[in-house]
N, C-alpha and C positions, 0 to 999 in steps of 0.2 A: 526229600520233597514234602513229607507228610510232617517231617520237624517245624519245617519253616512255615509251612501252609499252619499247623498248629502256634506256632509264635506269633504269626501276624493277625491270628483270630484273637487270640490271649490279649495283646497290644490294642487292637480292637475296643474287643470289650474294658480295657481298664478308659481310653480314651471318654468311651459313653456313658460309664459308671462317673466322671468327671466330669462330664457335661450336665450328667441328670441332676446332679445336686444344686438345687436354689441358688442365685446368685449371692445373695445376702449371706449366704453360710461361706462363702469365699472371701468377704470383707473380714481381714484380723480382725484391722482395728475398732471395727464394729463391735464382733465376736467377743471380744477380751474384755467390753465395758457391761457383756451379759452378767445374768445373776445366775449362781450356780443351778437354780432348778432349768434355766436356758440348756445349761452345757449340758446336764443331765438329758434333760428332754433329745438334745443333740445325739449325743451317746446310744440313749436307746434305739434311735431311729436309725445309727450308724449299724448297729447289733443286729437290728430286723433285715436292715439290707445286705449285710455281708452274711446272713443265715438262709437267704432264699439263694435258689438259683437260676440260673438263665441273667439273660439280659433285658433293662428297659426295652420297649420298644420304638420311644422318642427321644431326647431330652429334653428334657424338664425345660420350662419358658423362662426369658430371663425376664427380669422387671426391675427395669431402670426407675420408674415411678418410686416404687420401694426402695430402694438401693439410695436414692434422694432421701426419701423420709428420716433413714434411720441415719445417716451421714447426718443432715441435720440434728438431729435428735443426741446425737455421740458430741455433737462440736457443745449443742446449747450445757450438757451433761458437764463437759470438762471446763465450761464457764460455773456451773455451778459449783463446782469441787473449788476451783482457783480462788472462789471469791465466797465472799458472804451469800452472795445469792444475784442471778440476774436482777436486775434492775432498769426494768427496760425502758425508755422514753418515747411514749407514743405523740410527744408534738413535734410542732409540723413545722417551726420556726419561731422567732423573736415575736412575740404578742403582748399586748396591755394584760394587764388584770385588775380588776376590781373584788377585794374582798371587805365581804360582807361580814362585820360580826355578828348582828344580830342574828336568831334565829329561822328559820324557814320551815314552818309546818307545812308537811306535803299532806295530799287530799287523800293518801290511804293511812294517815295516823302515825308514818315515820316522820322524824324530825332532823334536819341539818344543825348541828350548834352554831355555826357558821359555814359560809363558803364561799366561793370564788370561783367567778367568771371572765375567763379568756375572750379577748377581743381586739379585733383590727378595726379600723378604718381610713377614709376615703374622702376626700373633698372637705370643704373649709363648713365649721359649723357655721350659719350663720347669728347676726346681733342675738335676734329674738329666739333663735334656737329652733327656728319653724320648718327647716328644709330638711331634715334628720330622715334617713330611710334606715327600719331595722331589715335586716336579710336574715331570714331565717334556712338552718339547714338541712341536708337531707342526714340520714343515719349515721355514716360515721362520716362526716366531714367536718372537718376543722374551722378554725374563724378566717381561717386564708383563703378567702374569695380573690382574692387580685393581688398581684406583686406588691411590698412596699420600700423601703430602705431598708428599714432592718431586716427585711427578707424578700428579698430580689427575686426569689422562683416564683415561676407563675403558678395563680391559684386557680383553684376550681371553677370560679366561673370570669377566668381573668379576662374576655372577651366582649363580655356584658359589663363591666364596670371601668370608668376609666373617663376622661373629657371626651363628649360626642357621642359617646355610648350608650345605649338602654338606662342604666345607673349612670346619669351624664354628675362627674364629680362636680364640673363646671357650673353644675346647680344644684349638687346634693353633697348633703352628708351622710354616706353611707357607712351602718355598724354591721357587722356582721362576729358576731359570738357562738362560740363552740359551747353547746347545751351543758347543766347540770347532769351527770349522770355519764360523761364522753369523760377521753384521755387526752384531750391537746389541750390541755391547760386549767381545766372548768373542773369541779370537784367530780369526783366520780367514783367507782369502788376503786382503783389504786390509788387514792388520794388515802392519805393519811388520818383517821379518827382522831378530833383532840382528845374525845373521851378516855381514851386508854394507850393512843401513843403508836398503833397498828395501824396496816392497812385496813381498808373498810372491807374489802374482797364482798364476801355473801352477805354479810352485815350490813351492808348499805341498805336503805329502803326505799319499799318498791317506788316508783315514780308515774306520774302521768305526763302529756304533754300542757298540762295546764302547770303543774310545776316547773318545769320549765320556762314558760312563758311567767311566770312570776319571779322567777331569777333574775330573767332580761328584763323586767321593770323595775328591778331594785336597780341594775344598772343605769339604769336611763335617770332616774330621781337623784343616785348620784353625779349623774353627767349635768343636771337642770333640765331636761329635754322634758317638759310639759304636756307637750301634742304633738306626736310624728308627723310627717309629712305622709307618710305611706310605709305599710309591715307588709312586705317582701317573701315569698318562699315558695320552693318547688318541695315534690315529695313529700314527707315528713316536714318541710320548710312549709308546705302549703296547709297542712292540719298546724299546725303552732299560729300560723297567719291568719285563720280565721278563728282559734282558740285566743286569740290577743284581741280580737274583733270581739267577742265575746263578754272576754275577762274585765276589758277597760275599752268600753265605747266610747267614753269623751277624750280619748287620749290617744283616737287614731284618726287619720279623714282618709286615707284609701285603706285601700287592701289590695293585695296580688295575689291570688294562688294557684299554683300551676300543678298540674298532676298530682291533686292531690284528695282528700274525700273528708265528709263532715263526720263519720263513724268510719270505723275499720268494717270489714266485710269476712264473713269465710274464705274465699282463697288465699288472700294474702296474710290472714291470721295462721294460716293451714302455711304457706310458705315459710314463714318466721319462725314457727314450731317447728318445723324438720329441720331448721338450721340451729335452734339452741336442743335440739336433742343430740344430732351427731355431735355438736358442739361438747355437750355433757356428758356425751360417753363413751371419750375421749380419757382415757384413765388419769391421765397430766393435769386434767382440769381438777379435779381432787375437792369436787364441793365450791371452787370458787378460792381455794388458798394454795394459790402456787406462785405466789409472787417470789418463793426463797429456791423456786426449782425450778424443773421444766417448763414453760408455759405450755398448754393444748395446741400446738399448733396445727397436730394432724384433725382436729376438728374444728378450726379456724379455715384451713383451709380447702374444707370439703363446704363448711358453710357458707364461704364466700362464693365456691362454685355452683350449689343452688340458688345464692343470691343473682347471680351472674345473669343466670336461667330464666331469671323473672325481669332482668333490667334490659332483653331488648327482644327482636320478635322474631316468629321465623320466618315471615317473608324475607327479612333484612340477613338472615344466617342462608337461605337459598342462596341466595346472590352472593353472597360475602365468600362463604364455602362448598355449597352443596356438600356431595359425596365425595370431594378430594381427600384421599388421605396425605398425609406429611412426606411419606416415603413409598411412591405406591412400590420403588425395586426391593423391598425387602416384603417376607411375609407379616401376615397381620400378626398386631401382638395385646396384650388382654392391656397391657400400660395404652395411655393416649397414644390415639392412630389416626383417627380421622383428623382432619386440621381444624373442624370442631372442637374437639376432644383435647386439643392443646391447646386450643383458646381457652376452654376453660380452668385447665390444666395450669396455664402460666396465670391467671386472675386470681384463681387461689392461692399460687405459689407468691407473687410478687407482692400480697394483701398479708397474709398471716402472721405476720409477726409485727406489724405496722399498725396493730389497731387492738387493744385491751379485751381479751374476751369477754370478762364478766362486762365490759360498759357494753356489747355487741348483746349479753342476755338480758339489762337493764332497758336500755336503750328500744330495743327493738319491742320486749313488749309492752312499755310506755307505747310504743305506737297501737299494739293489740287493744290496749285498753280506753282505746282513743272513741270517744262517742257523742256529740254536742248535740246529742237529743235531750229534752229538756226533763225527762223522768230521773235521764244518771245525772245532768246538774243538780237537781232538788237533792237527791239521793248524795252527793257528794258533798252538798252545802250540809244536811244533818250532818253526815260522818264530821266533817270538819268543826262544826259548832260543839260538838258533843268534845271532842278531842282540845279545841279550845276552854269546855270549862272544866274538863279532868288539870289541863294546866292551870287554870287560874289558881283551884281551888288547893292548889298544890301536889295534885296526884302529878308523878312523871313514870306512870308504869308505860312498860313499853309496848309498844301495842303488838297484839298475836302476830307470829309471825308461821303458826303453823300451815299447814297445809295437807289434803289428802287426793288421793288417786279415783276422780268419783268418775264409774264407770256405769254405763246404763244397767237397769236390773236386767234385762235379755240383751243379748248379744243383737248388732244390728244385721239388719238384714235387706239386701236389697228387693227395691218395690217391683215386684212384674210388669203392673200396669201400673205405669208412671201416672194416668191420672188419679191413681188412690194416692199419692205422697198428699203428705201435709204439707204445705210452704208457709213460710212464717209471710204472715201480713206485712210483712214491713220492709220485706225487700220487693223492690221495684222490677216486676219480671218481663216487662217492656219498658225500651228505653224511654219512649215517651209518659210513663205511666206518672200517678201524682206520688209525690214523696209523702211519708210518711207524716201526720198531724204534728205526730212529737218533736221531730225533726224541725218542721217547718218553726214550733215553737221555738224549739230550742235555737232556730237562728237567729228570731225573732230582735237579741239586741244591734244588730247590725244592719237594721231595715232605713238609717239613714246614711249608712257609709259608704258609697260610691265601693265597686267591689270590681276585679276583674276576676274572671275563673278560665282557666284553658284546660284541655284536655287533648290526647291523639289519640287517634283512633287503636294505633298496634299498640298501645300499651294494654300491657297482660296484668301489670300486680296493681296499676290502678287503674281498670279499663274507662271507658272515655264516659260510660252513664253514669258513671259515680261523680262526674265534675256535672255532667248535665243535670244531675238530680241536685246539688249544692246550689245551682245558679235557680234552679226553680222552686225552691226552699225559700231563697232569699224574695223572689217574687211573687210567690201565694205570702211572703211573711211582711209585702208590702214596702221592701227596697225596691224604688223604681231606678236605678242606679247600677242595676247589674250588664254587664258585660260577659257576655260566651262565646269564648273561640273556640272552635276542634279541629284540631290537624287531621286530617284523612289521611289514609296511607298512603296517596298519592304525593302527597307533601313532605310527609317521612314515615321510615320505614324504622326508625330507632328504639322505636319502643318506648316502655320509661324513661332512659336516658334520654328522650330530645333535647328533651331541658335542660341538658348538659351542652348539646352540641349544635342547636338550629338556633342559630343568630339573628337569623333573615323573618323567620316566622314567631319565633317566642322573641327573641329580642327585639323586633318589631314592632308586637302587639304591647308587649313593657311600655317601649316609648312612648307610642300615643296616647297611652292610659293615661301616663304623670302624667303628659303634658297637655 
């Protein structure tokens, strides 16, 4: 009796000893693609466990999340062995391209030798070339706004464009091009350097969204297209739309912008930086040159799930999920559980390898550096003139690309009494308040262009005073021409993404503006 009672304790404990070990160290085929200091590391920890004694007193969690990561990370490993190197194609389907060979000086002193710009469109140009809409876009989306022949899957905003639609094709010509600096087509750091034959990876230079929007005008000058009918855009779409309003006021007569702001702000500068940090530290990401290896995708796809965070609200996640978890018959577990938690779970997952990292760290803080106050145009028109006569005069040094870590001389500290904080002048701390002088200058070329501005109220990364203060910018700047809608959250609850997905209310307001 005391034999077998001792063999089924013994049996016991090897069962739990087998449980306790991480799921991941139970993957061979994982295991075997380690680097010896893994196996070692492994070993030691085998050593320490079979040197104590007793028994765990749980087993260890398993973590299917992980167990996913490294499965991928093993498969993209044995593409890289088999081949020269992933090579991965971040477009989105059949698209135009225009390449530019002349050069394109950007407004921080880097230069393009050349480039090219991705682009679709929609509806018949007409004689005089006058009914042309550009559609500008939000962060990482492609020139595929709407189905075409040579690519039949429906795009991004295929519901708004089309005969009868908001973008009625039936009377527009609508373009819509994937930015300088993105992967679906338009140059960007996977694009190849003529200079030396390489990808551009971290060597590309920095961008604003005014570069960009001078990209899309070299296309247009190739196309004939004179004077748009109306420049188009949500998001990131919406700062390029009024940055175009800016750049070339004779060469627009509307404007759209939807959720979108005349300067960037601290939160969503503060969002975009936690997303190219997890982003970069990411060991895969390797500086920006891993086009011959692994891509970062376990920091692609944590950064998409912060992005995720800021793209709708939580009155709309109450309702959508509340508290439900996924599987309430099993115990909690530390991988996604709540059905939160695999929303955003699967947005990261079904995003990260579909979209270029280093164009996600370009891209996004072009947007950070986004400001149409009229201090950083002056300031932007020196730097560019200065850079222009280093060219004439034959200098082609390249312009600094260093950078340092500038941290305050005291560490910060928070204020006890909130009314001792300093607030900077120039952010607007009631919604009604007046925007800022520079600001208002700064919009000041757009004061005869008919403008539409929307806003919703749940949106979080561009909240709804940031489009109120744009539309009264334009009106102390003496457009009498401005138009402002704001979704309440009665109307939607989506968040940023409305403008992806309210037909009724944003493609509405579209209509009546053209028309």
């Amino acid at each position: 009796m005391a034999r077998s009672l001792l063999a089924t304790t013994h049996h016991l404990h090897k069962s739990l000893s087998s449980l306790s070990r991480p799921t991941s160290a139970r993957l061979v085929g994982i295991t075997s693609q380690l680097s010896p200091s893994h196996h070692q590391h492994g070993r030691n920890l085998q050593s320490s466990r079979s040197s104590r004694s007793g028994t765990a007193s749980n087993p260890a969690m398993a973590f299917p999340c992980l167990d996913a990561l490294e499965t991928r990370s093993a498969t993209l490993q044995t593409q890289a062995r088999s081949s020269s190197g992933p090579e991965p194609s971040y477009t989105s389907g059949a698209a135009e391209s225009f390449h530019c060979k002349e050069p394109l000086l950007l407004d921080w002193g880097g230069i393009l030798p050349e480039f090219t710009v991705a682009y679709e469109s929609w509806g018949k140009l007409n004689r005089d070339k006058s009914n042309a809409i550009l559609l500008h876009t939000g962060l990482s989306a492609s020139s595929h706004a709407h189905s075409t022949e040579a690519n039949p899957q429906p795009g991004w905003w295929e519901k708004f464009i089309g005969p009868g639609s908001p973008l009625d094709t039936d009377k527009y010509h609508v373009i819509c091009t994937n930015v300088i600096g993105g992967c679906h087509g338009s140059t960007g750091p996977s694009s190849t350097d003529p200079g030396n034959g390489e990808r551009y990876a971290t060597r590309f230079p920095i961008l604003t969204m005014q570069d960009m929007v001078r990209a899309q005008f070299r296309l247009l000058d190739h196309l004939g297209i004179e004077k748009l009918y109306a420049s188009v855009g949500s998001s990131m779409g919406g700062m390029q739309s009024l940055a175009a309003g800016v750049l070339f006021p004779s060469k627009i007569q509307r404007i759209i912008s939807i959720s979108g702001c005349a300067r960037s702000h601290p939160y969503s500068i503060a969002m975009r930086h936690t997303q190219r940090q997890v982003l970069m530290m990411d060991p895969n990401w390797n500086r920006g040159f891993y086009y011959d290896g692994i891509p970062p995708h376990a920091g692609m796809k944590l950064a998409r799930e912060i992005a995720t965070v800021t793209y709708r609200s939580g009155p709309e996640w109450e309702q959508r999920f509340g508290r439900r978890r996924a599987d309430p018959s099993k115990p909690p577990a530390l991988c996604p559980d709540f059905l939160i938690e695999t929303y955003l779970d699967h947005a990261g997952e079904k995003w990260c390898l579909n979209y270029d990292p280093n164009s996600l760290l370009y891209v996004s803080k072009a947007m950070d550096l986004f400001d149409l106050g009229r201090e950083n145009q002056v300031a932007t028109l020196s730097r560019r003139s200065d850079r222009e006569k280093d060219l004439a005069s034959g200098s082609y040094a390249l312009p600094n690309a260093e950078c340092s870590l500038t941290l305050p001389p005291t560490p910060y500290e928070e204020q006890v009494d909130p009314q001792q904080q300093q607030l900077d002048e120039s952010e607007p701390i009631e919604p009604g308040s007046r925007p800022p002088e520079d600001l208002i200058k700064g919009l000041a070329p757009l004061r005869d262009i008919p403008t539409l501005v929307m806003g919703v109220a749940s949106d979080i990364l561009f909240p709804a005073w940031q489009q109120r203060e744009i539309a009264e910018a334009l009106r102390l700047g003496g457009n009498r021409g401005v138009t402002h809608m704001e979704l309440s959250e009665e109307m939607s609850l989506f968040g940023h993404d409305t403008f992806l997905l309210d037909l009724k209310h944003i493609g509405g307001n579209i209509r009546m503006f053209l028309s």
